[in-house]
C-alpha positions, -999 to 999 in steps of 0.1 A, spaced: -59 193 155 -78 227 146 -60 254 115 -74 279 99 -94 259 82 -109 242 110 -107 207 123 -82 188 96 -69 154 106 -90 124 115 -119 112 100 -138 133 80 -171 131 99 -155 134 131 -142 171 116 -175 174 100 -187 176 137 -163 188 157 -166 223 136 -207 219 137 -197 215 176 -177 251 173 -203 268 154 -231 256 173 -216 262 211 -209 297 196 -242 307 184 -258 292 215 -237 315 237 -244 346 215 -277 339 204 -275 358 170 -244 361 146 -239 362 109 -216 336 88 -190 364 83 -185 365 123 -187 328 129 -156 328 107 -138 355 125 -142 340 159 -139 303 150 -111 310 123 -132 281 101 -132 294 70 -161 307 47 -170 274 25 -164 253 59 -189 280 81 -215 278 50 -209 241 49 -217 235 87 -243 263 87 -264 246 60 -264 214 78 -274 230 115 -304 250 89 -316 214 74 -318 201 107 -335 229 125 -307 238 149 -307 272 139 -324 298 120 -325 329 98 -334 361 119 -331 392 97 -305 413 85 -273 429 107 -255 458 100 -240 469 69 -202 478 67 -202 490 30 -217 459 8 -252 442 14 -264 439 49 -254 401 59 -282 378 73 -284 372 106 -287 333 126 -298 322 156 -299 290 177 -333 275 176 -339 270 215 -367 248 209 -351 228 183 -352 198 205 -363 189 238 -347 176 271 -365 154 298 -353 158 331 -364 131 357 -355 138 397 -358 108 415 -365 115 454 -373 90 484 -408 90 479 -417 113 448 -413 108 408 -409 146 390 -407 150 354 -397 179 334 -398 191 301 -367 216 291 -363 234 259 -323 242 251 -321 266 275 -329 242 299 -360 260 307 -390 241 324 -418 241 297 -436 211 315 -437 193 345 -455 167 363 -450 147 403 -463 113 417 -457 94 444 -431 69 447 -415 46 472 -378 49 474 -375 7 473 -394 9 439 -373 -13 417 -348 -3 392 -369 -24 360 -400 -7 373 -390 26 383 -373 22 343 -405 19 328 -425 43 352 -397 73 337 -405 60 304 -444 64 306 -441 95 327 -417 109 306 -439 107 272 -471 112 295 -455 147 306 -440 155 270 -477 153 257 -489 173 283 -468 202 268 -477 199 234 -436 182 223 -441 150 204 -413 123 218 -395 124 186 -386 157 194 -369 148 228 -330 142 225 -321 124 260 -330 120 294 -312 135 325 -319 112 357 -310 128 394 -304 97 417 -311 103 457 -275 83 462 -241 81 453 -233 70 420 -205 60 400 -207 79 368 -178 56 353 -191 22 359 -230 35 358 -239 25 392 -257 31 423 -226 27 449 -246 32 482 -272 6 481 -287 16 518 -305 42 501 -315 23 475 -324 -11 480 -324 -36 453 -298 -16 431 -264 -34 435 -245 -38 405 -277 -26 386 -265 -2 355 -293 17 354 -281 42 322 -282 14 299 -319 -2 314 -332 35 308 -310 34 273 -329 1 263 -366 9 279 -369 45 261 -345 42 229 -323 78 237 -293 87 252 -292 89 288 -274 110 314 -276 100 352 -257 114 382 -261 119 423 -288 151 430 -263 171 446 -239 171 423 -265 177 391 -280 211 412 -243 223 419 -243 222 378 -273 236 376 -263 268 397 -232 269 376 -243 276 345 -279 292 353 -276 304 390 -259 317 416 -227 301 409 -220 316 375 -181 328 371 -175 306 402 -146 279 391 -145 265 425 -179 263 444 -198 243 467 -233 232 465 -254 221 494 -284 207 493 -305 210 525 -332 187 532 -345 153 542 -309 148 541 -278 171 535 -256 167 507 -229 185 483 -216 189 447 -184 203 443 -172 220 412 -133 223 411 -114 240 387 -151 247 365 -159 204 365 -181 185 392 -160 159 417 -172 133 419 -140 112 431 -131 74 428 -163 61 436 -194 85 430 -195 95 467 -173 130 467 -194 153 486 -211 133 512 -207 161 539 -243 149 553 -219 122 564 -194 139 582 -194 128 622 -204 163 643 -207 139 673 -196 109 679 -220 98 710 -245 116 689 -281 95 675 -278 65 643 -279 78 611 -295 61 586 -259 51 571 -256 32 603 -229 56 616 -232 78 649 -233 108 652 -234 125 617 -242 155 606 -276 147 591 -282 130 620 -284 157 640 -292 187 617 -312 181 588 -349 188 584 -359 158 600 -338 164 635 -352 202 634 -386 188 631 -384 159 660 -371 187 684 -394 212 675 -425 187 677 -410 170 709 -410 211 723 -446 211 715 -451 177 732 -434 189 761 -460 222 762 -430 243 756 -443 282 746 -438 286 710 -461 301 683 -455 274 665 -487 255 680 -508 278 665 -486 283 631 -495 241 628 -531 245 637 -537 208 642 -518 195 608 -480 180 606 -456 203 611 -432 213 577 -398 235 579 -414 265 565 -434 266 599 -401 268 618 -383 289 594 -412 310 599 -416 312 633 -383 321 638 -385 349 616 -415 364 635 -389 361 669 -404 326 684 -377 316 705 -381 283 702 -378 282 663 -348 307 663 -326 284 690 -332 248 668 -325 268 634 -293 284 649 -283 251 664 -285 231 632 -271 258 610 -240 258 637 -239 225 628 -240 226 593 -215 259 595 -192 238 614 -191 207 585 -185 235 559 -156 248 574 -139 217 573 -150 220 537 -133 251 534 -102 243 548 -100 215 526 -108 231 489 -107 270 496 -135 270 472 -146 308 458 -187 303 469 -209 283 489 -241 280 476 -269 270 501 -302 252 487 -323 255 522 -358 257 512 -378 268 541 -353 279 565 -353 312 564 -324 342 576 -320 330 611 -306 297 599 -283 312 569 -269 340 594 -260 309 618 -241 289 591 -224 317 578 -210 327 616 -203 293 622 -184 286 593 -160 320 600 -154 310 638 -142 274 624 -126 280 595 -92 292 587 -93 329 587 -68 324 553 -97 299 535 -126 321 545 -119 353 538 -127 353 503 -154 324 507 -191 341 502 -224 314 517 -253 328 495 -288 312 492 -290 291 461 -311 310 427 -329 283 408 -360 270 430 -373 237 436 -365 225 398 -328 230 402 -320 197 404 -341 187 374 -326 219 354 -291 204 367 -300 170 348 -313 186 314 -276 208 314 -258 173 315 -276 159 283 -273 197 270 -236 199 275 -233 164 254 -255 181 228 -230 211 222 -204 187 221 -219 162 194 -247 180 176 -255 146 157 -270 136 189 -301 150 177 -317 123 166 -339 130 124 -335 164 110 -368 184 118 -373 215 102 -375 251 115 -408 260 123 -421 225 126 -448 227 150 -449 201 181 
């Protein structure tokens, strides 16, 4: 229960933190504040602001930054949240890479490092492989581990953030009923956060990208594979089992070729990266005219090829991007007939116009005119590390919540 005077039954360290929770998510969002204003807006009062503040000081969460303006007695002093304070590793685990990031409390990248890796790696090794790579990328950007609160893993599967687990084992062989959290927790010592990709770059978006004031959005993710986060009512979905948002999944023909789920016919199947770049290569095999033989000079063809050929007019390029973004148009309306979500963000690197235009037409000739009206498709903001920045935002939103999360006091100014 929260008064005037703050947090006031239950134990007294649980109030101790909830109102250093309340102080500290308020200076984070405002970035710089004096003690008299922290009062005002929290209703704490003045001993229980100074209290807190002189805690969050010792520890290094925030810091003194000048004087503010007077209103008739001395000028009060200013604080700010120390955004490098403590450090976040994000780890994105994809079917045959291993990227490391380094994220100060902004989530901002301020390291980062990729190897190889094969998607049957096992869970015990692929544990200690984040574990080296994590402290090998941390030195590489001048942060000392000690400094680094928790780890957020992105998982190329479904996964049941509940029980901990991998649910969809066909991506990942090896990993039933493995709880990989609490390996992680054991091999590196600090909390850890893990969820599905999708879902951590929809949260990503929301708080850094395009999503922001969206309470109801979609996230796609557009690759070597297709899937979705969804964020209803401002929280990721995630449903009984992990597996919400598995639109890659959805059957867009049902003669149509194997996925590799073992179903027929769905829409990764016949529209992700891989399908545009086995018809596009089988055209050139074929001698079909496209300037897309001369775009590949000799090497493997990638998606930015395509997306960029169809830019320049190829013919070729343009009809296999507009067929798989009718495709992928057609899954989102169903999409948007079930959730009437307020945005649609799109994470397509490569594809270019000509495939957006195509999803966005599709989608308004399938949907319900009533759920699409309002419904916008815009490219996602955030880049390549949106996933990662997704991952470091779960451990950060468990920071804000329980600031004693930060391991040893380390004092302002402390160097790396």
């Amino acid at each position: 229960m929260q008064s005037e005077q703050g947090y006031t039954t239950g134990d007294a360290s649980l109030m101790r933190e909830l109102n250093a929770s309340l102080v500290l998510n308020l200076m984070w969002q405002r970035g710089s504040i004096s003690r008299v204003d922290i009062a005002k807006e929290t209703k704490l009062s003045r001993p229980t602001v100074s209290s807190v503040v002189a805690d969050l000081l010792d520890a290094g969460w925030v810091r003194e930054s000048g004087h503010g303006e007077s209103s008739g007695g001395r000028r009060p002093i200013l604080l700010e949240f120390n955004y490098e304070a403590r450090y976040i590793v994000g780890v994105v685990v994809s079917t045959d890479s291993l990227a490391v990031t380094i994220h100060n409390l902004r989530a901002e990248v301020v390291a980062r490092s990729e190897d190889a890796l094969s998607i049957k790696t096992k869970p015990k090794a692929l544990a200690e492989r984040v574990a080296e790579r994590g402290r090998r990328t941390a030195g590489q950007g001048g942060i000392d581990w000690d400094r680094v609160i928790g780890i957020g893993v992105a998982l190329p599967s479904p996964y049941d953030y509940v029980s901990g687990k991998v649910t969809s084992v066909e991506m990942m062989p090896g990993w039933r009923g493995v709880s990989f959290k609490a390996m992680l927790e054991e091999t590196l010592g600090k909390p850890v956060e893990v969820d599905n990709n999708a879902n951590l770059g929809a949260i990503a978006e929301k708080w850094w990208g395009a999503g922001q004031g969206a309470d109801n959005l979609v996230y796609v993710m557009f690759g070597v594979g297709i899937g979705s986060g969804l964020i209803i009512g401002g929280e990721i979905y995630r449903g009984r089992a992990g597996s919400a948002g598995e639109i890659g999944h959805l059957t867009i023909d049902m003669n149509g070729p194997r996925c590799r789920c073992g179903k027929k016919g769905c829409l990764e199947a016949v529209a992700d990266t891989r399908a545009i770049l086995k018809e596009a290569s089988a055209a050139l095999v074929s001698g079909e005219e496209t300037s897309l033989r001369e775009i590949r000079a000799g090497r493997e063809l990638k998606i930015e090829d395509v997306g960029m050929a169809a830019e320049a007019g190829d013919p070729l390029s343009r009809r296999i991007l507009q067929r798989a973004g009718r495709y992928l148009g057609l899954a989102l309306a169903d999409l948007v007939n079930l959730l009437n979500p307020d945005l649609i963000v799109l994470d397509a690197p490569g594809t270019g116009a000509v495939f957006l235009e195509s999803v966005r037409e599709a989608l308004h000739d399938y949907a319900l005119p009533v759920a699409c009206q309002t419904v916008e498709v815009i490219p996602a903001d955030l880049g390549p590390n949106a996933v990662a920045i997704g991952a470091a935002t779960m451990v950060l939103q468990g920071l804000l919540q329980r600031p004693s999360l930060g391991a040893e006091p380390v004092a302002p100014g402390t160097p790396s």
